[in-house]
C-alpha positions as CSV (number, residue, x, y, z in Angstrom):
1,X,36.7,137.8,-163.4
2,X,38.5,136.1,-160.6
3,X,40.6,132.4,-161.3
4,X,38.4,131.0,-159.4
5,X,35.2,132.2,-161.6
6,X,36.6,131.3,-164.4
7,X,37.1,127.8,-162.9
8,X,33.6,127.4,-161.9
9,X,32.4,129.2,-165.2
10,X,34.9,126.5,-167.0
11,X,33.2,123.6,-165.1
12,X,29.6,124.3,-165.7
13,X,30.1,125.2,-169.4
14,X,31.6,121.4,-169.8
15,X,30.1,119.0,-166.8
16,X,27.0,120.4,-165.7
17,X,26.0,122.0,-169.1
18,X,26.1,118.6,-170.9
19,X,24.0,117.5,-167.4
20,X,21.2,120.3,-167.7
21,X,20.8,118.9,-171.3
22,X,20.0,115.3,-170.8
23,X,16.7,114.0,-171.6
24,X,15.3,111.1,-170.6
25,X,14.4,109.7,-174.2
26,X,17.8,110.1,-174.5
27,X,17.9,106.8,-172.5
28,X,16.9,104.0,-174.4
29,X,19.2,104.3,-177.9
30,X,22.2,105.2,-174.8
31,X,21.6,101.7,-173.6
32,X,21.7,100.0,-177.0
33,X,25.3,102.1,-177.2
34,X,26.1,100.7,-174.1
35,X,25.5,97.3,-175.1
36,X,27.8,97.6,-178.1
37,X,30.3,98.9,-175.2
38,X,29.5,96.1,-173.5
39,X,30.1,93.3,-175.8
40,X,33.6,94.1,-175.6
41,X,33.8,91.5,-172.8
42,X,34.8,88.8,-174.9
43,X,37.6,90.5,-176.3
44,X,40.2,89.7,-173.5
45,X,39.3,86.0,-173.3
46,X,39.2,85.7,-176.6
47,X,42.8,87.2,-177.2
48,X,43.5,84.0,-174.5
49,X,41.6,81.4,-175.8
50,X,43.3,81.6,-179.6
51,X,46.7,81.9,-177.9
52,X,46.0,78.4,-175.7
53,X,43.9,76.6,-177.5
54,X,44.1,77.6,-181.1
55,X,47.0,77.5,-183.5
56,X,46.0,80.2,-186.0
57,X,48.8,82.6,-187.0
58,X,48.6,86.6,-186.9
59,X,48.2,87.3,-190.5
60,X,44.9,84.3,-190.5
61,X,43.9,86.8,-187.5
62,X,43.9,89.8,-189.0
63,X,42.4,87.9,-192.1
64,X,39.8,86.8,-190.2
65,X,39.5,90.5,-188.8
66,X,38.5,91.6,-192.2
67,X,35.5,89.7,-192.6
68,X,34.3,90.2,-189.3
69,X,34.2,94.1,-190.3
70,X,33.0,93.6,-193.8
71,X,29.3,93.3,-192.2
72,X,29.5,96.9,-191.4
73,X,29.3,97.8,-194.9
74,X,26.0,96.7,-195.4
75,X,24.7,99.3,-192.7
76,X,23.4,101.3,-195.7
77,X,20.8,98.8,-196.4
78,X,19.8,98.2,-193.4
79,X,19.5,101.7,-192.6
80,X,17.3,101.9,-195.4
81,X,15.5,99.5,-194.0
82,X,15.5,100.7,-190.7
83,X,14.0,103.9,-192.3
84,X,11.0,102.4,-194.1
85,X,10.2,100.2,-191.2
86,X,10.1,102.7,-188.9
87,X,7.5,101.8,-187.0
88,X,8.9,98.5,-186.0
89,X,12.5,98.8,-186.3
90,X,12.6,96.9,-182.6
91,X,12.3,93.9,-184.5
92,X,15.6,94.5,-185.8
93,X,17.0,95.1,-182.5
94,X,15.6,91.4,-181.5
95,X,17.5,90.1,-184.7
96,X,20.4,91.7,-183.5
97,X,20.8,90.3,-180.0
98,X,19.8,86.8,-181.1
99,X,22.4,86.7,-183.2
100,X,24.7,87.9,-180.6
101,X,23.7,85.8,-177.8
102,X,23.9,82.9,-180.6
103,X,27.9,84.0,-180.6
104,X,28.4,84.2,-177.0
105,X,26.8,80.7,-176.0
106,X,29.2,78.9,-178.9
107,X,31.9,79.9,-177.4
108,X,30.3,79.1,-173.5
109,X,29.6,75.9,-175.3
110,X,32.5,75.4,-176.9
111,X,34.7,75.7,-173.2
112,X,32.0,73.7,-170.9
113,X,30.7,71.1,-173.8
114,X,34.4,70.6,-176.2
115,X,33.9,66.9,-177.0
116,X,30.3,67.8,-177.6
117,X,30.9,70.9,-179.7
118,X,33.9,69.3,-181.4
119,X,32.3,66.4,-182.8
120,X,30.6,68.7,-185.1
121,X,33.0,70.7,-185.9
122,X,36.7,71.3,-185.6
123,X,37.2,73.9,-182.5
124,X,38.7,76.3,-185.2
125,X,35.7,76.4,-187.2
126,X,33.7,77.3,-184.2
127,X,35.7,80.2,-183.1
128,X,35.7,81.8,-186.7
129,X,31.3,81.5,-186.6
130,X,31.2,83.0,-183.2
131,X,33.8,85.9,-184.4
132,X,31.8,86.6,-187.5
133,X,27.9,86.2,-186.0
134,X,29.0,88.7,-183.2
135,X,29.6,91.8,-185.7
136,X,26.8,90.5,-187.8
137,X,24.3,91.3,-184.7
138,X,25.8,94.6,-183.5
139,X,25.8,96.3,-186.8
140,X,21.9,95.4,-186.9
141,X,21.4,96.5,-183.9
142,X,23.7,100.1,-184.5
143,X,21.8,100.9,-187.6
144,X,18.8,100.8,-185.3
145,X,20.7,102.9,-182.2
146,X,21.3,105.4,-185.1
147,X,18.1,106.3,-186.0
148,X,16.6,105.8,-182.4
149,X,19.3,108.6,-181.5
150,X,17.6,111.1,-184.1
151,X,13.8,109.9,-182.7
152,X,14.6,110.9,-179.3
153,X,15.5,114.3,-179.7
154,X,12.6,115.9,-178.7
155,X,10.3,117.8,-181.8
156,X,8.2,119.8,-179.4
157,X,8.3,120.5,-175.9
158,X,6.1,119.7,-172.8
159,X,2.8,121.8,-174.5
160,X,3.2,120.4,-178.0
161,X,4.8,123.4,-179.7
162,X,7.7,123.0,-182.0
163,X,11.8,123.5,-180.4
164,X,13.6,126.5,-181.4
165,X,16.6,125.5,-184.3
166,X,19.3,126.2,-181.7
167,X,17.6,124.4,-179.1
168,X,17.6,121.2,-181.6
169,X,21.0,121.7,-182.8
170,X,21.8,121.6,-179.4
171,X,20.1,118.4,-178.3
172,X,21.4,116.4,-181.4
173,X,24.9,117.3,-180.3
174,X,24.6,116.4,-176.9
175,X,22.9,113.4,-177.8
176,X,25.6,112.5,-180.3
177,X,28.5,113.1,-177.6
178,X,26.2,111.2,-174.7
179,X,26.2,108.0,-177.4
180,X,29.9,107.8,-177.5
181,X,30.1,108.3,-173.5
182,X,27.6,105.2,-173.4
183,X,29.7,102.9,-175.6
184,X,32.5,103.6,-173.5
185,X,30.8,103.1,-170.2
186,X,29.9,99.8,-171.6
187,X,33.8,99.4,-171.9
188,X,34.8,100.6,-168.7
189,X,32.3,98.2,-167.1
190,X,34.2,95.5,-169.0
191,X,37.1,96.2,-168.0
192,X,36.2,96.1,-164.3
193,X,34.5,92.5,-164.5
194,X,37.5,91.2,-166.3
195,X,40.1,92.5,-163.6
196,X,37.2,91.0,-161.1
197,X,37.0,88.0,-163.1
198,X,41.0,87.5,-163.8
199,X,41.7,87.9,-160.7
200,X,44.4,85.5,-159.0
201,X,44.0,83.5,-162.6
202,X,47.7,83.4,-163.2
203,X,47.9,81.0,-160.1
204,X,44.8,78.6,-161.5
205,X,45.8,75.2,-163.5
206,X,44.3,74.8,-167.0
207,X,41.4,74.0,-166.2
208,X,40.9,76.6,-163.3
209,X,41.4,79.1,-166.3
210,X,38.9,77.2,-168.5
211,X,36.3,77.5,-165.8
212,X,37.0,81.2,-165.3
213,X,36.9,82.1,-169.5
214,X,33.6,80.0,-169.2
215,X,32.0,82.4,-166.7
216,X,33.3,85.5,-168.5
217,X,31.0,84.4,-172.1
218,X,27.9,83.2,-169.7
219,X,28.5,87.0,-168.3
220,X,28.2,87.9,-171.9
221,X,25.2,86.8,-172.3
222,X,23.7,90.0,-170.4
223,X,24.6,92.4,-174.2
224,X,21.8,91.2,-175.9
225,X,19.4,91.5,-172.9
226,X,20.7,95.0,-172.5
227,X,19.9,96.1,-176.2
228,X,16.4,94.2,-176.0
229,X,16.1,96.3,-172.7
230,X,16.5,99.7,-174.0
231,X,13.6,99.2,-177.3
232,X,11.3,97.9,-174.7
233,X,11.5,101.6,-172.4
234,X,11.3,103.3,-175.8
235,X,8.2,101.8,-176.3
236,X,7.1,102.6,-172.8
237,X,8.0,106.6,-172.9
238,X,6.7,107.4,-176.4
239,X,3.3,105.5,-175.0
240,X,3.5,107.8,-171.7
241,X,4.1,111.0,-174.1
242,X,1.3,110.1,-176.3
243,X,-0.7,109.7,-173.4
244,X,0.7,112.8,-171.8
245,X,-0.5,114.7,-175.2
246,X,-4.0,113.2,-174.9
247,X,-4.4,114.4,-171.4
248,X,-3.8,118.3,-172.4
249,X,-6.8,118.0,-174.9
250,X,-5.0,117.2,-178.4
251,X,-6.9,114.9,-180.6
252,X,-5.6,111.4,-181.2
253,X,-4.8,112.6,-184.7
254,X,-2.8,115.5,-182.9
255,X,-1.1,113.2,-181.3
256,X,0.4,110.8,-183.4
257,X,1.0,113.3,-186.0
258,X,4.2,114.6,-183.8
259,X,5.2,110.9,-183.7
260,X,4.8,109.5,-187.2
261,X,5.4,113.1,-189.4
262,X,4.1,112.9,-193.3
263,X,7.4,114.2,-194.3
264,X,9.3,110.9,-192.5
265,X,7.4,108.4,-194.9
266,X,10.6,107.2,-197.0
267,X,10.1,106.2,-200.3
268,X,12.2,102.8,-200.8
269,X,14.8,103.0,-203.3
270,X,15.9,99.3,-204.2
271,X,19.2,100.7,-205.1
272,X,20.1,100.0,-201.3
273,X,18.7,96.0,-201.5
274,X,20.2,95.5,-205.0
275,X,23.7,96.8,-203.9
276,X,23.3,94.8,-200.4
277,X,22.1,91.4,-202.4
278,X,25.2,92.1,-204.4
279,X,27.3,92.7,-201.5
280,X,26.0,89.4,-200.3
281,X,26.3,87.4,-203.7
282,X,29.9,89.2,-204.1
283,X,30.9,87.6,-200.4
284,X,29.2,84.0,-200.6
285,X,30.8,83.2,-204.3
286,X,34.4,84.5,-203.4
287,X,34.7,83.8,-199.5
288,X,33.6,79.9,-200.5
289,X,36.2,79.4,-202.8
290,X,39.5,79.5,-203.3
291,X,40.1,82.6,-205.6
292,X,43.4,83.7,-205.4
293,X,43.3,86.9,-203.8
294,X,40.0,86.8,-202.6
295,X,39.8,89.1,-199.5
296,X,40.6,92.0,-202.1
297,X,38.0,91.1,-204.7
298,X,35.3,91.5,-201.8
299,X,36.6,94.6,-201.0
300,X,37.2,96.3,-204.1
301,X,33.4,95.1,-204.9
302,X,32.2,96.4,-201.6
303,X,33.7,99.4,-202.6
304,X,32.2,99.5,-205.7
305,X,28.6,99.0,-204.3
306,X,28.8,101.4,-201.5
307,X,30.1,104.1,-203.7
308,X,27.0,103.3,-205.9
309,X,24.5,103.4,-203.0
310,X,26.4,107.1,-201.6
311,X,25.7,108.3,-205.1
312,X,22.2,107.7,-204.5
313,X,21.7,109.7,-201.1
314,X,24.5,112.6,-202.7
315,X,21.9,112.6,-205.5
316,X,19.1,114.2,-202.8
317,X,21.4,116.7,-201.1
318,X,22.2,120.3,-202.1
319,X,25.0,121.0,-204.1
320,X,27.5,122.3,-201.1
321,X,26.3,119.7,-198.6
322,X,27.0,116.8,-201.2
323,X,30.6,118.3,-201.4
324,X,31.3,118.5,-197.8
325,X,30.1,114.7,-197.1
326,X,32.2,113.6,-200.2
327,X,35.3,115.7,-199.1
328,X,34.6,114.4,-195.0
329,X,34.4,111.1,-195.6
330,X,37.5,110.7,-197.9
331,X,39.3,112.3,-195.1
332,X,38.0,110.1,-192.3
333,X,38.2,107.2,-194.1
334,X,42.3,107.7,-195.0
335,X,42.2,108.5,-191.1
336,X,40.8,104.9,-190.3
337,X,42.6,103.1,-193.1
338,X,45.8,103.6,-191.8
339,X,47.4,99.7,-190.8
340,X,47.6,98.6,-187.5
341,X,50.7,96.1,-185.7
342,X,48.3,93.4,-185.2
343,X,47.9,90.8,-182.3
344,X,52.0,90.6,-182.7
345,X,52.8,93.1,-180.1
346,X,49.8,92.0,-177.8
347,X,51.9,88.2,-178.0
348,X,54.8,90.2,-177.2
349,X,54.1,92.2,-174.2
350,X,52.3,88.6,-172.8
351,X,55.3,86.4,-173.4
352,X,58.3,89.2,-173.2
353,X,57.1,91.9,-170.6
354,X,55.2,90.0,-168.8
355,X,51.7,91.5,-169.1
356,X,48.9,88.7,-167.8
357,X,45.1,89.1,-167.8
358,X,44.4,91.0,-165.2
359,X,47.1,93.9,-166.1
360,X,46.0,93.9,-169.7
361,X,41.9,94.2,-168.1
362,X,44.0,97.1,-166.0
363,X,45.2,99.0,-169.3
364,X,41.5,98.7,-170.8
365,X,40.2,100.4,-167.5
366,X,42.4,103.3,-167.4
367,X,42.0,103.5,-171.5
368,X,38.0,103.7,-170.4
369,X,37.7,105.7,-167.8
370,X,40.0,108.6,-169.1
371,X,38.3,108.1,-172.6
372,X,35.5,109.7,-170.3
373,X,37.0,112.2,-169.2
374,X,38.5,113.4,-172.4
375,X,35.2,113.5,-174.6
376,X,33.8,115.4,-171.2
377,X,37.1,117.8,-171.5
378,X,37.2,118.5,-174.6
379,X,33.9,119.2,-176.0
380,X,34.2,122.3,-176.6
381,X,37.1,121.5,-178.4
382,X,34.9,119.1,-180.8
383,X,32.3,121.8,-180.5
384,X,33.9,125.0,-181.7
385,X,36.4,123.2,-184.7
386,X,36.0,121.5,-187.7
387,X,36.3,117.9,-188.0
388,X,39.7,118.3,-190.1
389,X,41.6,120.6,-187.2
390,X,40.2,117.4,-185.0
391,X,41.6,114.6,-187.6
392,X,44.9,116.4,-187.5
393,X,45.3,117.0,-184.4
394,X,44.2,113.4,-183.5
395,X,46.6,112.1,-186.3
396,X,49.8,113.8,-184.6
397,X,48.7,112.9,-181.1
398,X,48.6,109.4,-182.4
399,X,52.1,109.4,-183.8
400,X,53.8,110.9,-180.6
401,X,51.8,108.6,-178.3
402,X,52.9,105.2,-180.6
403,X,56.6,106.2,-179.1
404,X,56.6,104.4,-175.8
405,X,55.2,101.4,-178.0
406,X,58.6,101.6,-180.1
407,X,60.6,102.7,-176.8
408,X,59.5,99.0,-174.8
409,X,60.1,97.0,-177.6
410,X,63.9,98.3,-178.0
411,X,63.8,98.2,-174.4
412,X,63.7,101.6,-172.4
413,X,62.6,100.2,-169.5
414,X,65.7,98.1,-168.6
415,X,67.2,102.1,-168.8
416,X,64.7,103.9,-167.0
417,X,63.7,101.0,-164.2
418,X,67.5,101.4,-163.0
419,X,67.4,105.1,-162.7
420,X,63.9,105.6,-161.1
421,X,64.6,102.3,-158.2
422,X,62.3,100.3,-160.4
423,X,58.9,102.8,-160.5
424,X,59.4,103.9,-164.0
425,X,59.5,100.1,-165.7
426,X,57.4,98.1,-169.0
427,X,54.2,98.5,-166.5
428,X,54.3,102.4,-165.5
429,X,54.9,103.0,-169.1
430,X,52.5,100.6,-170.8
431,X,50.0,102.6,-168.4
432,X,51.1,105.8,-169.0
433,X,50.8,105.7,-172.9
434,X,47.1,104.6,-172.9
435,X,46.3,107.4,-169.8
436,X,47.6,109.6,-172.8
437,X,46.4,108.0,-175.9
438,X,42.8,106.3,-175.4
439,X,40.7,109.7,-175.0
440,X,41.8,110.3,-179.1
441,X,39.7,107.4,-180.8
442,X,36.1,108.7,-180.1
443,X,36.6,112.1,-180.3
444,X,37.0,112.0,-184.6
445,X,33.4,110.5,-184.2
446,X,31.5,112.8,-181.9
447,X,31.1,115.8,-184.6
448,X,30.8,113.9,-188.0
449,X,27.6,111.9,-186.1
450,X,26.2,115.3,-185.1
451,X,26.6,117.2,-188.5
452,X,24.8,114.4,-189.5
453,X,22.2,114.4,-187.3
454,X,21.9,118.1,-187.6
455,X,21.5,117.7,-192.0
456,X,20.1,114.6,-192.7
457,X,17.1,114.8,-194.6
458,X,13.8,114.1,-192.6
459,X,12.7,110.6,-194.3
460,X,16.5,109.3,-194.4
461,X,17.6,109.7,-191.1
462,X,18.4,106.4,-190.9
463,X,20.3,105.8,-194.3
464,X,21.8,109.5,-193.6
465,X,23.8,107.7,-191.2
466,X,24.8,104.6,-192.6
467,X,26.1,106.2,-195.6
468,X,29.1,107.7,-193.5
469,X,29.0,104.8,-191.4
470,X,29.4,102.0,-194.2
471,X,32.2,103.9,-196.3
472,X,34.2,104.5,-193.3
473,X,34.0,101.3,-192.0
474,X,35.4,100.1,-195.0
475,X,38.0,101.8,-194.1
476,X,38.5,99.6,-191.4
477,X,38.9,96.2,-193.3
478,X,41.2,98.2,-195.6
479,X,43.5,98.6,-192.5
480,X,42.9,94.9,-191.8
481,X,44.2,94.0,-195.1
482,X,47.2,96.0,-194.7
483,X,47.9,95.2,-191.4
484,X,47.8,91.2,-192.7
485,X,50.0,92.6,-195.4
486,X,52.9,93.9,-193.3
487,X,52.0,90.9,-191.2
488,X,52.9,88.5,-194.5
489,X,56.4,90.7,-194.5
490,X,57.3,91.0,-191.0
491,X,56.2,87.5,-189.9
492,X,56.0,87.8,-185.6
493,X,54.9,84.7,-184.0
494,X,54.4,83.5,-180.7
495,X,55.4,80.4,-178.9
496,X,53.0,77.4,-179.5
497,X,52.8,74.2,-177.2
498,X,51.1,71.1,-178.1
499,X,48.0,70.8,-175.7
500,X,49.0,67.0,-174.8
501,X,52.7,66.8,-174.9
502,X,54.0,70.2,-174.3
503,X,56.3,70.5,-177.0
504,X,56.4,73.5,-178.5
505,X,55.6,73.0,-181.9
506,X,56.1,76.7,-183.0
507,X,58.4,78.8,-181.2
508,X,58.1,82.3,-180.5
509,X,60.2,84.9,-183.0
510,X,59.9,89.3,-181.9
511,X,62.6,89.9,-184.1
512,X,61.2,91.7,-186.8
513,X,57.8,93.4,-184.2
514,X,60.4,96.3,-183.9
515,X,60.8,97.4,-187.7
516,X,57.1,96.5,-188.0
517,X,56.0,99.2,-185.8
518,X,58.1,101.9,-187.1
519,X,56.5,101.2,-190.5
520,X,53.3,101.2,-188.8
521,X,53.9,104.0,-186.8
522,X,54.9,106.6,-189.8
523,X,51.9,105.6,-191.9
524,X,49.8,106.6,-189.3
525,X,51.0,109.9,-189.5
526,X,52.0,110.7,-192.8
527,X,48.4,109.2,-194.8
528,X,45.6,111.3,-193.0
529,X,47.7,114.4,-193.3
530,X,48.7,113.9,-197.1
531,X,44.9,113.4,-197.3
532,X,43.9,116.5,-195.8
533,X,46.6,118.4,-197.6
534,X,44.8,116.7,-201.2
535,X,41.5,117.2,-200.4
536,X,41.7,120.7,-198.8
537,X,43.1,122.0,-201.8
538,X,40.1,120.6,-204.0
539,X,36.0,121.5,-204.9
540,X,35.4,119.0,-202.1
541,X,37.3,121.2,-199.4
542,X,35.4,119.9,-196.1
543,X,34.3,123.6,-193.9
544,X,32.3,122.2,-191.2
């Protein structure tokens, strides 16, 4: 076979392949995706908004970071729920996206209305209930995406007879990889409003800005009506396919049967709402007082509850499939646990190298767009090896690529700017690391969601997914909590003016960022591979 055969054959195996597979009731749970994407827009302007108009520190940040992910942890319940509601699980989808819009317009509010919003509450406390009621509304809303992503797979095809396996296995993984490619669509769109948006800001007064962070959260305001969107054409195609049955003689009965299957009626098991009321009781009595230590009580209870409810779905699988989920998610969750530098080197590159809005909207683009092209790229990759070779390989990508992080903070560009007549300087590198590293966060993802899809029990769908979901997720406020911990032992802080007088009433101190992100920067390599060396060498060895 010539080179350029192989080319072409190389191009239709990855592009046009995942093309030829696309369905179209593949659409609605990819725009729910895309809305979680999407609601990323706030993210920038936020970063912006705490830094000029609120004094909170970085360790109260990533404090506050941990309860905005604790929500995620009750996605067992509500996939639960999600299951034995299956019928009308688009009501959940409206919860969700009131609850997010509710977020959005506080903080709209809270930039065009301040004296207003103020004189109820403090501008602080505002912030911190838009930053919490945002996650609250996309996790309701992804438990939903999850189990819409299973539904529209296709059962039969266009006369009514059953898929072949390999044909389903096939869908559910395409599926599975087109659900990532949506929530990072919704990104790149984000990051081309916010260079549109940002554009020229650097050059407005304060209130110039203020107007231009304003129009960024009313632009927010299109997330929930994108979510609310994508139930509404669900509804509209599994009504045309009903119809579409009807028309080529089956019976009503016939019909609906390859909807709404006997074996998909879920028994409820109130394990799930007794550990999520606890969960819930657990929060409320410890975040409203002031228990020392009280961010680790929550999540050591969390724990607790989650492992109790993913003993309760283990309890239904076989023996070896049990084993693999136990031995996956320990793996995946050391992988995600892993502490992060915080919003201390964010500060840094704004005050030190000089990175404004627009460039950091810039970085979020390029991150984006080649985030694309690498789950494109390297499917087969994620298709043809296990999800440890991926963790590891991700995990020494990662430490590698956190080098030019370490490299502009001691200053390599005030070497290599010289030598290169200024091309190779804090920009071209800043750039250049996330063209390299931002393919590597989704791709972990893509083949644990489509084992699941592929194994999960008919009735549990739903649950099937939020069991991996919720414990990994924890995983994520466990990296919160240690990334406020090295924040309480390498204290970074930025300078801070007062709004009226313009004295700076906190000034701005890098000198221990450096140390902060070697530390930072070896734990991410050295925990997920001491946990695939542990767990690899035990019962709960993961194969697939």
């Amino acid at each position: 076979m010539s080179p350029a055969a192989r080319v072409a054959q190389w191009i239709d195996a990855v592009i046009f392949d995942l093309a030829r597979q696309m369905r179209w009731t593949f659409l609605p749970p990819l725009m729910v995706y895309f809305a979680a994407g999407f609601s990323g827009l706030t993210m920038i302007v936020g970063t912006f908004f705490v830094k000029e108009y609120l004094d909170l520190s970085a360790a109260f940040l990533a404090g506050l970071a941990f309860w905005a992910g604790l929500p995620w942890a009750l996605k067992m319940p509500l996939g639960h729920l999600v299951d034995i509601m299956w019928r009308w699980k688009w009501l959940l989808v409206y919860l969700g996206a009131g609850l997010i819009g509710l977020s959005v317009f506080i903080m709209y509010l809270l930039l065009t209305q301040t004296d207003m919003m103020t004189a109820i509450m403090p501008m602080g406390a505002w912030y911190v209930t838009s930053y919490l009621l945002a996650p609250t509304g996309l996790v309701i809303q992804d438990a939903v995406a999850d189990a819409m992503s299973v539904e529209a797979v296709p059962r039969f095809d266009e006369t009514g007879a059953p898929l072949a396996p390999e044909t389903s296995r096939a869908l559910h993984t395409t599926m599975q990889t087109l659900g990532r490619f949506a929530l990072i669509t919704g990104t790149v769109a984000v990051a081309l409003l916010n260079i549109t948006m940002f554009s020229g800001i650097e050059a407005l007064d304060a209130e110039g800005k203020r107007a231009v962070y304003a129009s960024i959260y009313l632009a927010a305001l299109a997330i929930p009506l994108v979510s609310v969107s994508g139930v509404v054409l669900a509804g509209v195609q599994k009504w045309r396919a009903r119809r579409g049955l009807l028309g080529r003689g089956l019976t009503e009965a016939e019909a609906d049967a390859l909807f709404e299957r006997s074996d998909e009626k879920t028994t409820p098991n109130p394990w799930y709402f007794i550990g999520g009321a606890g969960f819930v009781a657990l929060s409320l009595t410890v975040g409203l007082s002031d228990i020392p230590f009280g961010q680790e009580i929550i999540f050591a209870g969390s724990m607790a509850i989650v492992l109790l409810l993913m003993r309760q779905l283990v309890a239904v699988l076989p023996v070896a499939q049990a084993r693999t989920l136990i031995g996956t998610a320990l793996i995946i969750f050391i992988f995600r646990a892993v502490p992060r530098v915080g919003d201390g080197y964010t500060w840094f590159a704004i005050d030190s190298l000089g990175f404004d809005q627009q460039f950091l909207s810039v970085l979020s683009l390029i991150a984006s767009m080649l985030t694309l092209v690498g789950m494109v790229i390297l499917r087969p990759l994620i298709a043809n090896h296990t999800i440890v070779y991926i963790i590891v390989i991700l995990t020494v990508a990662g430490g590698v690529l956190s080098l030019p992080n370490i490299g502009l903070y001691y200053g390599i560009q005030d070497i290599t700017a010289p030598l290169t007549g200024g091309i190779v300087d804090a920009r071209f590198i800043a750039i250049m690391d996330t063209a390299l590293e931002s393919p590597l966060g989704q791709i972990a993802m893509i083949p644990m969601l489509a084992w699941i899809a592929r194994n999960a029990p008919p009735d549990l769908k739903a649950t099937f997914f939020a069991v991996m979901a919720s414990f990994t997720n924890l995983a994520l406020s466990a990296s919160s909590l240690f990334t406020k911990y090295l924040n309480q032992i390498f204290v970074v802080a930025r300078e801070v003016r007062d709004p009226v007088s313009g004295a700076v009433t906190t000034p701005a101190d890098y000198s221990q960022l450096g140390l902060l992100i070697l530390i930072v920067s070896g734990l991410t390599v050295a925990l997920p591979l001491l946990a695939v060396a542990l767990v690899q060498r035990t019962r709960l060895r993961s194969v697939d």
